[in-house]
N, CA and C atoms as a LAMMPS dump frame, in Angstrom:
ITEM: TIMESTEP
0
ITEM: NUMBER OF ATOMS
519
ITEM: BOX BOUNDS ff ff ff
-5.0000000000000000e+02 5.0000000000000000e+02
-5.0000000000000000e+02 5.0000000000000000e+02
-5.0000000000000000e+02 5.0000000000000000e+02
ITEM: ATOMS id mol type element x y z
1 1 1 N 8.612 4.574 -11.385
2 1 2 C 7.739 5.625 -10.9
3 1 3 C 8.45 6.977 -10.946
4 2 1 N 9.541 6.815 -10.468
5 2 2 C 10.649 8.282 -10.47
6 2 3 C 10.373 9.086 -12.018
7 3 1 N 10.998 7.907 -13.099
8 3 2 C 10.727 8.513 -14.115
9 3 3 C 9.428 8.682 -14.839
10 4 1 N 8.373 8.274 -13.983
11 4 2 C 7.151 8.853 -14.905
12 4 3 C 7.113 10.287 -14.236
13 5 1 N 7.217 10.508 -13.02
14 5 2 C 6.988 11.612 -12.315
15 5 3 C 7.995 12.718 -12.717
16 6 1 N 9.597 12.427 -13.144
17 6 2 C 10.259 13.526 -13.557
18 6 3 C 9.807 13.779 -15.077
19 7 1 N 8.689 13.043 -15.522
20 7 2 C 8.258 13.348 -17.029
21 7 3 C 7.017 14.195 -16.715
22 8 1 N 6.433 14.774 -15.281
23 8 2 C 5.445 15.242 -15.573
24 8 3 C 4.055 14.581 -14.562
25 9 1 N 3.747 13.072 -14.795
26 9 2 C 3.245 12.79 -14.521
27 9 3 C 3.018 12.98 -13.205
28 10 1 N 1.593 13.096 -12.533
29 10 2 C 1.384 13.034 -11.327
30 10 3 C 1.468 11.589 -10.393
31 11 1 N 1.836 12.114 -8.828
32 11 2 C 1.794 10.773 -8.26
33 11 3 C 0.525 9.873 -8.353
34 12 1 N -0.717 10.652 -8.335
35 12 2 C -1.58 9.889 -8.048
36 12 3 C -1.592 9.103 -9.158
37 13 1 N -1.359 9.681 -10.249
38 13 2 C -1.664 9.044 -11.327
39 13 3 C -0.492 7.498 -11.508
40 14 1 N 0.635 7.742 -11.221
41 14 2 C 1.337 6.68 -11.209
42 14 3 C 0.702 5.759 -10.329
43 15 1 N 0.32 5.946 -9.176
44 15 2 C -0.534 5.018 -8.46
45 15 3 C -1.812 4.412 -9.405
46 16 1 N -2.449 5.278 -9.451
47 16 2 C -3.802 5.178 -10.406
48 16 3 C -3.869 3.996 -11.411
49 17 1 N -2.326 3.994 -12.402
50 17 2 C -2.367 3.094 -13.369
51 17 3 C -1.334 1.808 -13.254
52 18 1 N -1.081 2.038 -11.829
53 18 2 C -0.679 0.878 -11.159
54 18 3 C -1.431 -0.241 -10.99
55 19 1 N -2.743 0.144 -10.663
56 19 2 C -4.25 -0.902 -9.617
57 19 3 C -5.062 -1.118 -10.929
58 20 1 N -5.216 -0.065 -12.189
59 20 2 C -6.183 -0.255 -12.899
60 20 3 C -6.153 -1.72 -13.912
61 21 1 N -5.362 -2.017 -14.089
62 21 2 C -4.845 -3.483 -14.821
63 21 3 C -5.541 -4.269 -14.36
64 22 1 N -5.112 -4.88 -12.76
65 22 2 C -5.326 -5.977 -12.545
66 22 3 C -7.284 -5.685 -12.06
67 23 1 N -7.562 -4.479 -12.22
68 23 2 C -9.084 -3.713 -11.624
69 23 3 C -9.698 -4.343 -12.481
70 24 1 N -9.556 -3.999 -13.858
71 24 2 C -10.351 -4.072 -15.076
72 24 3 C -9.916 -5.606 -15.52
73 25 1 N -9.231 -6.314 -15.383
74 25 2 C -9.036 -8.018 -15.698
75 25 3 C -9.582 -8.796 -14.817
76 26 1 N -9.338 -8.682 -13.57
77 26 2 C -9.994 -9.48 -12.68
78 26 3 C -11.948 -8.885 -12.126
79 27 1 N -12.125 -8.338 -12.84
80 27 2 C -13.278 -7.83 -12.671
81 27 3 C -14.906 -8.941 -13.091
82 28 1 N -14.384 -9.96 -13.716
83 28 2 C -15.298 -10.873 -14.375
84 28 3 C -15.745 -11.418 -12.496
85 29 1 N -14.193 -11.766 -12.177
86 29 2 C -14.253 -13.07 -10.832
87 29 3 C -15.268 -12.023 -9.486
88 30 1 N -14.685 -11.12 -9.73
89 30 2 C -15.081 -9.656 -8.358
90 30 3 C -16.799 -9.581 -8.889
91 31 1 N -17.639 -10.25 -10.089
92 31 2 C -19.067 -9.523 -10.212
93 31 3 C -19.423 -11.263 -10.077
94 32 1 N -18.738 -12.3 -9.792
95 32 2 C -19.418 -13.593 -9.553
96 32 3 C -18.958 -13.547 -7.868
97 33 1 N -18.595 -12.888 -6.899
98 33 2 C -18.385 -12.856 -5.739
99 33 3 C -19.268 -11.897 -4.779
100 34 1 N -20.378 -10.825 -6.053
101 34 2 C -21.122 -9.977 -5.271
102 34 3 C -21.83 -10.775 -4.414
103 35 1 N -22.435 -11.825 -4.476
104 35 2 C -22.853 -12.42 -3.552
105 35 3 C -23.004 -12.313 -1.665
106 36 1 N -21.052 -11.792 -1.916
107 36 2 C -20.39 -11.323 -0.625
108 36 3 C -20.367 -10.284 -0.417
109 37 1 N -21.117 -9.256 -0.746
110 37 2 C -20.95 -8.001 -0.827
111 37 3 C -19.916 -7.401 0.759
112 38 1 N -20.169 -8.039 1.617
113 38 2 C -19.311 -7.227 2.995
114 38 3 C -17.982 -7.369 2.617
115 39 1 N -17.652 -8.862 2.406
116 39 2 C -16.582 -9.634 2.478
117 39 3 C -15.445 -8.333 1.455
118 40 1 N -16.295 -8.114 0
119 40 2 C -15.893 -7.01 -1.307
120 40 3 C -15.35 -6.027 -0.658
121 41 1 N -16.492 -5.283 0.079
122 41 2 C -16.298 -3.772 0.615
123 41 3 C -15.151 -3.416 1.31
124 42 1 N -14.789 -4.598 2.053
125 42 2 C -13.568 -4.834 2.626
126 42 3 C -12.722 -4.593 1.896
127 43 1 N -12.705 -5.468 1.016
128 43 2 C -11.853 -5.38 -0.197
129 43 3 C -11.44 -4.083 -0.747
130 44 1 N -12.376 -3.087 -1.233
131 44 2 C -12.159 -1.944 -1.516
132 44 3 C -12.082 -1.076 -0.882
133 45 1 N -11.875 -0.646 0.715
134 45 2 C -11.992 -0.594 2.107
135 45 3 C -9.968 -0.696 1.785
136 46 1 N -9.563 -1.643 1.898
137 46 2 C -8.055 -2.083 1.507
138 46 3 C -7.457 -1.162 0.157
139 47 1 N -7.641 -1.53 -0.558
140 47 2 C -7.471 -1.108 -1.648
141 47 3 C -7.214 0.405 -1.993
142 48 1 N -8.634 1.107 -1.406
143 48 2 C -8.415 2.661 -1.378
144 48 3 C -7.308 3.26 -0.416
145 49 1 N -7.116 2.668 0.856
146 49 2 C -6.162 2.935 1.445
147 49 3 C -4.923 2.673 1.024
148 50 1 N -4.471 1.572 0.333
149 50 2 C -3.708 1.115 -0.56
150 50 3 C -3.24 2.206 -1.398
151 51 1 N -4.215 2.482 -2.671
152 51 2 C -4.272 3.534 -3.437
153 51 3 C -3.356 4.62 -2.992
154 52 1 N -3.977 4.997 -1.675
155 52 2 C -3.376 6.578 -1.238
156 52 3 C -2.197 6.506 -0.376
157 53 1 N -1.636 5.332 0.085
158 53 2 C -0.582 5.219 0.486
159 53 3 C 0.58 5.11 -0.606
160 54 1 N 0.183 4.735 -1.583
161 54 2 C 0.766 4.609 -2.854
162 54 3 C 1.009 5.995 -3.387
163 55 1 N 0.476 6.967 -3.355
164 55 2 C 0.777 8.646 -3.857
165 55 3 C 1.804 9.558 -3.044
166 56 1 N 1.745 8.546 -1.489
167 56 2 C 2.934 8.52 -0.478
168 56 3 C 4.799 8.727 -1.07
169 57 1 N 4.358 7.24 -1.444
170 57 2 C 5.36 6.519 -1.878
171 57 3 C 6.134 7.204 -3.183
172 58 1 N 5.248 7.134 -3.963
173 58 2 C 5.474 8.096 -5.427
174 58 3 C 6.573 9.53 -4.992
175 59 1 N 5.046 9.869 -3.978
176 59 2 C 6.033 11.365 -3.887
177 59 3 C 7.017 11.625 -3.009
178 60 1 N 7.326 10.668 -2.313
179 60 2 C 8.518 10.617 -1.949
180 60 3 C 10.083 9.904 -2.876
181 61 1 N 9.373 9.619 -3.146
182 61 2 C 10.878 9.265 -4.564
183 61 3 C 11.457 9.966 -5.584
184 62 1 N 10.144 11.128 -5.369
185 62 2 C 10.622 12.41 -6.276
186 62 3 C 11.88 13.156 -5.595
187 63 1 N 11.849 12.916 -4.043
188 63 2 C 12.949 14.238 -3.595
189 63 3 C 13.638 13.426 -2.697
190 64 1 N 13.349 12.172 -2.428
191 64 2 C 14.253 11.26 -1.197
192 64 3 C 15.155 10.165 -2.474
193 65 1 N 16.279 9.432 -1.555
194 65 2 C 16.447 8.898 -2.273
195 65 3 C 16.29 7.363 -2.256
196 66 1 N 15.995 6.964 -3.505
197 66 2 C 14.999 5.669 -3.807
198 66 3 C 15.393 4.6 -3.304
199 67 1 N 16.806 4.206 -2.838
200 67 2 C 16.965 3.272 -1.827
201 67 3 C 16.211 3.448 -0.525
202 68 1 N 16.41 4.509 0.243
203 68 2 C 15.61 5.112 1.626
204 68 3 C 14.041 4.584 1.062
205 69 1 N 14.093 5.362 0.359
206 69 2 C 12.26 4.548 -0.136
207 69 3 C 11.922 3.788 0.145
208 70 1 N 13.036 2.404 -0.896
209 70 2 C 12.243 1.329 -0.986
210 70 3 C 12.55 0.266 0.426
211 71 1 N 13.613 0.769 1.233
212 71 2 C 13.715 0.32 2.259
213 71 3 C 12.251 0.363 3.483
214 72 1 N 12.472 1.866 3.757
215 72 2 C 10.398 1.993 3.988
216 72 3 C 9.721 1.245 3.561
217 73 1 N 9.617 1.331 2.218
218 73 2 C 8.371 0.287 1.575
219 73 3 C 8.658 -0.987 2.186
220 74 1 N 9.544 -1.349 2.432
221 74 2 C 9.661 -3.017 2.609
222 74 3 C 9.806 -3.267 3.959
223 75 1 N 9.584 -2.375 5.18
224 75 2 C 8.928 -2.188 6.034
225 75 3 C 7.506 -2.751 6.447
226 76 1 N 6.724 -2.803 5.482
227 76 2 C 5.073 -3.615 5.156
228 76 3 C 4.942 -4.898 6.393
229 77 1 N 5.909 -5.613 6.42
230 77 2 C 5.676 -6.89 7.42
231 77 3 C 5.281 -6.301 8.793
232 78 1 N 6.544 -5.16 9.127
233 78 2 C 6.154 -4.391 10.546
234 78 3 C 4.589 -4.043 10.637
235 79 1 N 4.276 -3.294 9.552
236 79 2 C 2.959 -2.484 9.926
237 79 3 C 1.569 -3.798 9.79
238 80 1 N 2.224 -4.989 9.056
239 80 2 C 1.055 -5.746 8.562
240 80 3 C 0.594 -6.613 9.926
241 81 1 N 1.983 -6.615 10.795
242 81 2 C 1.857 -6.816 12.567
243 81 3 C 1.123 -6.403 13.166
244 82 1 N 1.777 -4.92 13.44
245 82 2 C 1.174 -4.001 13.938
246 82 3 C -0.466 -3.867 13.987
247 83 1 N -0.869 -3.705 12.776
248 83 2 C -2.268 -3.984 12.367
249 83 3 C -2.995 -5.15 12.768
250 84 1 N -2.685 -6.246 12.527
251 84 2 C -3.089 -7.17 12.759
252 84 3 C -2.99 -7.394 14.012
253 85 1 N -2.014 -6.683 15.477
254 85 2 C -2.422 -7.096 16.528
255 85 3 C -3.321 -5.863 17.046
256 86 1 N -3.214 -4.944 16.701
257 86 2 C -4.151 -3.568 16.971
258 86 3 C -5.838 -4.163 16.311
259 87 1 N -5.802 -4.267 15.207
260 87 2 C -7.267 -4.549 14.599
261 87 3 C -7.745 -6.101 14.901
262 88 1 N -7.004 -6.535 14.54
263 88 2 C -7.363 -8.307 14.237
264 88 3 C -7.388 -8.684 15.195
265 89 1 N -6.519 -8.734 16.336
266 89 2 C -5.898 -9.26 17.546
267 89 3 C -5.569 -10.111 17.273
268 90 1 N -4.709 -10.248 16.409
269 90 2 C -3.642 -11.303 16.148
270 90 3 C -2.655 -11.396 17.238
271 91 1 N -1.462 -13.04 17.347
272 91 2 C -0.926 -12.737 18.558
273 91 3 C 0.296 -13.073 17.714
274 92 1 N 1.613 -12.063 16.995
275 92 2 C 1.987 -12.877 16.313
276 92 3 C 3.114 -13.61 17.192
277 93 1 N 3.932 -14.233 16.644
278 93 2 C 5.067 -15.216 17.318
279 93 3 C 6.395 -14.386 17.531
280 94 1 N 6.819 -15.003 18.678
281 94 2 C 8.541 -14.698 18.794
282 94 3 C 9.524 -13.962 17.581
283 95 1 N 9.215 -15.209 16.762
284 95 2 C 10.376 -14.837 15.573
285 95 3 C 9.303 -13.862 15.106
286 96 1 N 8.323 -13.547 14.67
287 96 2 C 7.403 -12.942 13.901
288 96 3 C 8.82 -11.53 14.463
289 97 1 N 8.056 -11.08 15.869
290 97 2 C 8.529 -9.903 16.684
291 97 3 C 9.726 -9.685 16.784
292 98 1 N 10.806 -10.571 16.398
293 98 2 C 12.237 -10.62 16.142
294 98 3 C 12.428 -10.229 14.611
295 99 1 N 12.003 -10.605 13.399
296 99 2 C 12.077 -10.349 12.592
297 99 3 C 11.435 -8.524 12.231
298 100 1 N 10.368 -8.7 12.609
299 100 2 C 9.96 -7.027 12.411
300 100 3 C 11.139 -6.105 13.502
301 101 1 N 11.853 -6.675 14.542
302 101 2 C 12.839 -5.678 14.984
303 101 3 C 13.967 -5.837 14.1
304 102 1 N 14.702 -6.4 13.514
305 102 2 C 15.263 -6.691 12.455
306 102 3 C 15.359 -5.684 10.659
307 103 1 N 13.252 -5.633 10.468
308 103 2 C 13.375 -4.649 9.391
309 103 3 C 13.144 -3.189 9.933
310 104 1 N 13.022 -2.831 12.03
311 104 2 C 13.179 -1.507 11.828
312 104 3 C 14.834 -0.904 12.546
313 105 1 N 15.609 -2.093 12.659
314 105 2 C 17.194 -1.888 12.652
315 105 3 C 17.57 -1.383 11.191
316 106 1 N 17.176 -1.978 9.918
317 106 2 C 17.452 -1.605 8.921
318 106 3 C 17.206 -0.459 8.697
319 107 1 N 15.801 0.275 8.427
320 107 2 C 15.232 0.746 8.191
321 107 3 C 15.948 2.27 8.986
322 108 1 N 16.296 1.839 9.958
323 108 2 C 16.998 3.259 10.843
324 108 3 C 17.994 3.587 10.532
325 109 1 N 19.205 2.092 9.785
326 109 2 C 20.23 2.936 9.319
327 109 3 C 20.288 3.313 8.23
328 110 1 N 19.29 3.073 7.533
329 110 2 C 18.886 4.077 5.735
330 110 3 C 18.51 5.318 6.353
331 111 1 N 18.077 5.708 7.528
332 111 2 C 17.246 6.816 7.866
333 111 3 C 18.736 8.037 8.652
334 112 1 N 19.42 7.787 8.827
335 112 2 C 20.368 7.784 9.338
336 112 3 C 20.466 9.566 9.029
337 113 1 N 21.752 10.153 9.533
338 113 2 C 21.642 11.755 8.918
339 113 3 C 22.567 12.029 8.052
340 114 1 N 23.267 11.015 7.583
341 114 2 C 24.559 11.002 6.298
342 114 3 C 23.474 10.596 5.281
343 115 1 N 22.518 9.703 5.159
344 115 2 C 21.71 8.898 4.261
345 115 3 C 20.515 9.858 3.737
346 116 1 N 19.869 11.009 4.569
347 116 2 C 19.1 11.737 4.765
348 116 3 C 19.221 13.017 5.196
349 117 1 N 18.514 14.103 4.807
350 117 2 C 18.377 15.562 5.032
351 117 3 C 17.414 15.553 5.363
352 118 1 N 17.186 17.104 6.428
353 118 2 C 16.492 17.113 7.058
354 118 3 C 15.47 17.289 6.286
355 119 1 N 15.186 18.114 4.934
356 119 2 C 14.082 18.152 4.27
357 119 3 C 13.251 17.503 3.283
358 120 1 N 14.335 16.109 3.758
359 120 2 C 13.704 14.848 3.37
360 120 3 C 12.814 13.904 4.334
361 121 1 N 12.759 14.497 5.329
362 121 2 C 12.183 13.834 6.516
363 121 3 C 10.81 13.798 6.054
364 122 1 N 9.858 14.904 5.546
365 122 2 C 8.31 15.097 5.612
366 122 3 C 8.273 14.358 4.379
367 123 1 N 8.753 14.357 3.885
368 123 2 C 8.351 13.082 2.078
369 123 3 C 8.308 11.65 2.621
370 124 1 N 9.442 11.461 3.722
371 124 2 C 9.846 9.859 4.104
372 124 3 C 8.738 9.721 4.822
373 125 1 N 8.173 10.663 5.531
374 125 2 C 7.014 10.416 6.336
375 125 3 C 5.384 10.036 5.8
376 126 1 N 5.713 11.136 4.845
377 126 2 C 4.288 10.774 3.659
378 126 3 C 4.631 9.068 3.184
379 127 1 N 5.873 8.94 3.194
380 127 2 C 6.28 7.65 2.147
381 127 3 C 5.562 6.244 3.371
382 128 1 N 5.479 6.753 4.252
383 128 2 C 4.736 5.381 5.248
384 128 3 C 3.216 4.852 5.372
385 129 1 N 2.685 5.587 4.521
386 129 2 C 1.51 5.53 3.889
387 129 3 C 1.537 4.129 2.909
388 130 1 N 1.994 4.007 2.421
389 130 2 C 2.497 3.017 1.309
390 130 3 C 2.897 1.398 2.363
391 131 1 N 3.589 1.329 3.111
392 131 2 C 3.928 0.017 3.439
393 131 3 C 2.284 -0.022 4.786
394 132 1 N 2.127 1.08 5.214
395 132 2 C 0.992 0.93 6.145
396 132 3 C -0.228 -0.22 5.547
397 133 1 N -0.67 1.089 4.196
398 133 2 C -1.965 0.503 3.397
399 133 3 C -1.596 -1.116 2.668
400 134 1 N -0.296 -1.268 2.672
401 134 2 C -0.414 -2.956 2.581
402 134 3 C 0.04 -3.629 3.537
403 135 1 N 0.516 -3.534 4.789
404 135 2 C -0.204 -3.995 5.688
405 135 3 C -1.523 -4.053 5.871
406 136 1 N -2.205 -3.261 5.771
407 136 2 C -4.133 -3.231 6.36
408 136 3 C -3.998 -4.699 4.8
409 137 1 N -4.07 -4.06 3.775
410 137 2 C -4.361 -5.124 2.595
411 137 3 C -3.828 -6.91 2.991
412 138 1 N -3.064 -6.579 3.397
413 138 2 C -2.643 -7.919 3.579
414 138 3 C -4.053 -8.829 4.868
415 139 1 N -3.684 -7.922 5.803
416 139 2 C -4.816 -8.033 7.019
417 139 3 C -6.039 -8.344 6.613
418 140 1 N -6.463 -8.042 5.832
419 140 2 C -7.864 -8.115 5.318
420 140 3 C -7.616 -9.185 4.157
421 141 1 N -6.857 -9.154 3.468
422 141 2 C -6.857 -10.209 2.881
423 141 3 C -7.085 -11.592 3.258
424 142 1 N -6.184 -11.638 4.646
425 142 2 C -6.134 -13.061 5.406
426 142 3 C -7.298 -13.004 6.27
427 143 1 N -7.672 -12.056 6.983
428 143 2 C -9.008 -12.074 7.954
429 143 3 C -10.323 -11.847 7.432
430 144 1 N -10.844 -11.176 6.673
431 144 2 C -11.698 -10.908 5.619
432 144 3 C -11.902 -11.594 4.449
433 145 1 N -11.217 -11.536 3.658
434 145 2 C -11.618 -12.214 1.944
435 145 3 C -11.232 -13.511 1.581
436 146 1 N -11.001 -14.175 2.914
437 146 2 C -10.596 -16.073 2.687
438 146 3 C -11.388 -16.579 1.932
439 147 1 N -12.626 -16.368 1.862
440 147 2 C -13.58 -16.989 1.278
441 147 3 C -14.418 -16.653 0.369
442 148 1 N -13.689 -15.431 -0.416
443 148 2 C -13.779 -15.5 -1.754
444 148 3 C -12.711 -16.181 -2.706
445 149 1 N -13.121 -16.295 -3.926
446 149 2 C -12.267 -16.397 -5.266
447 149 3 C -10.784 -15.635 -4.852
448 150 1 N -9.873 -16.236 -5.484
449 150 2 C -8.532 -15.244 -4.87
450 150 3 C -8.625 -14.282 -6.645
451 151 1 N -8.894 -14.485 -7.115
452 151 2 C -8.933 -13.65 -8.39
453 151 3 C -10.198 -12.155 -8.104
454 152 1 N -10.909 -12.775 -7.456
455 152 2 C -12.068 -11.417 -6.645
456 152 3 C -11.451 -10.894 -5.897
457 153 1 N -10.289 -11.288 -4.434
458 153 2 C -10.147 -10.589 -3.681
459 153 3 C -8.844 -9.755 -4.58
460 154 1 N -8.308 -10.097 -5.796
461 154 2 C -7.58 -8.918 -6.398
462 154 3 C -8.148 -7.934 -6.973
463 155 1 N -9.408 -8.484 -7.83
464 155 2 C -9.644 -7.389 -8.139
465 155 3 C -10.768 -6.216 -6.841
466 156 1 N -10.942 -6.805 -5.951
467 156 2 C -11.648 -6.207 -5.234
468 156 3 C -10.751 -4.939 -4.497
469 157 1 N -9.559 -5.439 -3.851
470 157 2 C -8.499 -4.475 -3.479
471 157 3 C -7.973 -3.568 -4.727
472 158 1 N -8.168 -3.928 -5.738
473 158 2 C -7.489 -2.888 -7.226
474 158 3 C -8.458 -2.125 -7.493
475 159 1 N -9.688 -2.829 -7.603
476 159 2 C -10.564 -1.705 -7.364
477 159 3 C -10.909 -0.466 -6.844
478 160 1 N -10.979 -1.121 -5.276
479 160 2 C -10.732 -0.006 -4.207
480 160 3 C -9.671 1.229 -4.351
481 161 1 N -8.446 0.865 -5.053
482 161 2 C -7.232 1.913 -5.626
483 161 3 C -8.281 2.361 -6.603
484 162 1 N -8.475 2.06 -7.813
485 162 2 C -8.85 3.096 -8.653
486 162 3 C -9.838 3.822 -8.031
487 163 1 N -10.847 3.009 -7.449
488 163 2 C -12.27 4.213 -7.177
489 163 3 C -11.608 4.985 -5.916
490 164 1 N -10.901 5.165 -5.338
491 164 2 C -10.064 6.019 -4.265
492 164 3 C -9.553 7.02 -5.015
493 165 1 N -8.204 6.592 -6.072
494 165 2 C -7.752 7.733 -6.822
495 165 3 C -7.996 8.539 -8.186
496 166 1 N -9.771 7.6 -8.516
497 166 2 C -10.467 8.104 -9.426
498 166 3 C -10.423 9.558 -9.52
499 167 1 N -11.508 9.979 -8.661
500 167 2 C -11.745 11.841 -8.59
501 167 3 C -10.305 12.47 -8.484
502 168 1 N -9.284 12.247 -7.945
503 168 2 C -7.784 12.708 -8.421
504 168 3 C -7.609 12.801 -9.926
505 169 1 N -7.826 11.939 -10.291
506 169 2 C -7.824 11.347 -11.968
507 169 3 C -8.672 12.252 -13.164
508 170 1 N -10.051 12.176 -12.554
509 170 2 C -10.904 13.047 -13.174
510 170 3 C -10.651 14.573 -13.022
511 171 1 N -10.395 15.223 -12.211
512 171 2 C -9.45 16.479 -11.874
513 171 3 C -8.339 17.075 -12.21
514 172 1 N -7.934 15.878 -12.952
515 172 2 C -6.584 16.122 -13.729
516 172 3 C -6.543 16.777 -15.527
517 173 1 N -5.254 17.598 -15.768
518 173 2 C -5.905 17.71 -17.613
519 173 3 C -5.466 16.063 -18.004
């Protein structure tokens, strides 16, 4: 992603042609699942948030550095908690809550002030967009789209990314 973006490319767009693959392949399974139409919406409901947490991520790798990143990014279990006991009311377990204190011990000493500048702080912050929106994806995946096709609920969430960072796309030269 770094190097599409120091070539020019926009974040959204690195996001954009991230989701569109699996959008446009799994798209056969996602039009034999309309059936479910709520169950979908969800789906793309995920997905778009997905999408734009993903332009997060991008643009923070332009000016932070990409270890700190991907450490954030892999943060996702915390927020997929979080979410899931805020939205879902999930109750998760002991170790669950031991382990997510675990990835934000890590996560603090990448964040650290030898590891980081201060005017890397507002990019790292945009960059939490990205492990958030797959948390929710994950959430919805397991509480929502059980009972579709698992080939629908991909393309239903990839979807949701492109038609999110579509009009970005179309706006672009």
């Amino acid at each position: 992603a770094r190097s599409l973006t120091d070539a020019g490319m926009p974040s959204y767009a690195v996001a954009f042609y991230r989701y569109i693959i699996a959008a446009v392949v799994f798209l056969p399974w996602l039009r034999k699942a309309m059936d479910q139409k709520t169950k979908v919406l969800w789906g793309i409901f995920a997905g778009i948030v997905m999408g734009f947490g993903w332009i997060g991520y991008v643009k923070a790798i332009e000016t932070a550095p990409i270890p700190t990143v991907g450490v954030i990014y892999m943060s996702y279990p915390v927020f997929t908690l979080a979410i899931g006991m805020l939205w879902f009311g999930d109750r998760p377990s002991r170790r669950a809550i031991m382990a997510a204190t675990l990835i934000l011990v890590a996560a603090g000493f990448s964040l650290s002030p030898t590891a980081v500048s201060a005017d890397q702080i507002p990019a790292l912050l945009l960059s939490l967009g990205a492990p958030a929106g797959f948390g929710l994806a994950i959430n919805v995946l397991v509480h929502k789209l059980v009972h579709i096709n698992p080939l629908a609920r991909i393309s239903s969430v990839s979807l949701g990314a492109v038609l999110g960072l579509l009009p970005l796309m179309l706006l672009t030269d």
